[in-house]
C-alpha positions in Angstrom: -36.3 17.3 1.9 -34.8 15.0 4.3 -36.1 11.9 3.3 -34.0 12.7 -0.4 -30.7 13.3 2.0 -31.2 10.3 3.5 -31.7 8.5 0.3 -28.5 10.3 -1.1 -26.3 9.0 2.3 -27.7 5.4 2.2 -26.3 5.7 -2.1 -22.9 6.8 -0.8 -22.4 4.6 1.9 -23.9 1.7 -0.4 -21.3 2.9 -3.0 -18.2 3.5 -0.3 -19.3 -0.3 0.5 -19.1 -1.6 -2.7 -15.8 -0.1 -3.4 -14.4 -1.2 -0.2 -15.7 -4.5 -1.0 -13.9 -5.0 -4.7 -10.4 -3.8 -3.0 -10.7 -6.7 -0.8 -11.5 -9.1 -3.5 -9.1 -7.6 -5.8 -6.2 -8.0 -3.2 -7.3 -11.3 -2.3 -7.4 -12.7 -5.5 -4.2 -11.2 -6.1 -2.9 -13.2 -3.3 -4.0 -16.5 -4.8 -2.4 -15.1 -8.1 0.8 -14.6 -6.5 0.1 -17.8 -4.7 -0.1 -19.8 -7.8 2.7 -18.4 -9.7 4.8 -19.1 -7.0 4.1 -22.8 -7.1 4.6 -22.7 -10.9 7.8 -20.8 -10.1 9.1 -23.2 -7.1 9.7 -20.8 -5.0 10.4 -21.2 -1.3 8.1 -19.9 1.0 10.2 -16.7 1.8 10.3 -16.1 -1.9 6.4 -16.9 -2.5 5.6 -14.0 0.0 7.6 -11.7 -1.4 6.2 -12.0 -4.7 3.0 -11.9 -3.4 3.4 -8.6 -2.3 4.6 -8.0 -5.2 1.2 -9.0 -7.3 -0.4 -7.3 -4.7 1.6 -3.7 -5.5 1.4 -4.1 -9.1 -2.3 -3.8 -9.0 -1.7 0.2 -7.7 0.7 1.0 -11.4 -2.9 1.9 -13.2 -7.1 1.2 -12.8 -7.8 -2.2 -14.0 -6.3 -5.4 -14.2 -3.7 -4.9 -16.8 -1.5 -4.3 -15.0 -1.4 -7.3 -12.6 -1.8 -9.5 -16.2 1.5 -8.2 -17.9 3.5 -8.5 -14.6 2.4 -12.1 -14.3 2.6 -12.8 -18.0 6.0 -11.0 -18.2 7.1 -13.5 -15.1 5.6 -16.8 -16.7 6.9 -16.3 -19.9 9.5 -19.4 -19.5 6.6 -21.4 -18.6 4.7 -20.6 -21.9 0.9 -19.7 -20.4 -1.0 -18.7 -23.0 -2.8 -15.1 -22.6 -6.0 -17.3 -22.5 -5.0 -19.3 -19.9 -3.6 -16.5 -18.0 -7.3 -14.4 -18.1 -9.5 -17.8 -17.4 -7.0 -18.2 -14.5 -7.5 -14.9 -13.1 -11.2 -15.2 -13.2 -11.8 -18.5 -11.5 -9.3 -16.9 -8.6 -11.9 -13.8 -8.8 -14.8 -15.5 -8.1 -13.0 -17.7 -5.6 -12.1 -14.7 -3.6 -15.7 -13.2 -4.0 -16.7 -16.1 -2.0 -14.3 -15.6 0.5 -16.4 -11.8 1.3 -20.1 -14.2 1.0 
């Protein structure tokens, strides 16, 4: 019987890793999400930091990544990035912070 409760702790820790492990990539890519925008945006680096943070907290309004699309699509919408555009964006600045955990 212990050898199947040692199987069952090495899944949960394996899954509590994995978890962990997409937070960090989620927030990180955020990061070079709210890094980008800013540039796009001109902001000073005061102002980049702050909205940052503030890519960074929209990822908590719901599960997903929804929620971080509309509030940078709702915040480039002067600049005219296509929804296209936006998602391919988000998904090279995925895998580039997947590499940054490698």
């Amino acid at each position: 019987m212990s050898s199947f409760e040692d199987r069952k702790k090495s899944f949960e820790k394996k899954f509590a890793h994995d978890q962990e492990l997409q937070f960090k990539v989620s927030a990180r890519r955020n990061k070079y999400l709210g890094e980008w925008v800013s540039q796009m945006l001109n902001f000073n680096p005061d102002q980049q930091k702050e909205y940052i943070q503030s890519v960074i907290k929209a990822d908590f309004a719901e599960a997903g990544d929804q929620d971080v699309f509309r509030k940078i699509k709702e915040d480039l919408k002067e600049k005219n990035v296509s929804d296209e555009d936006l998602r391919k964006k988000m998904d090279e600045l995925n895998e580039k912070a997947k590499t940054d955990f490698n």
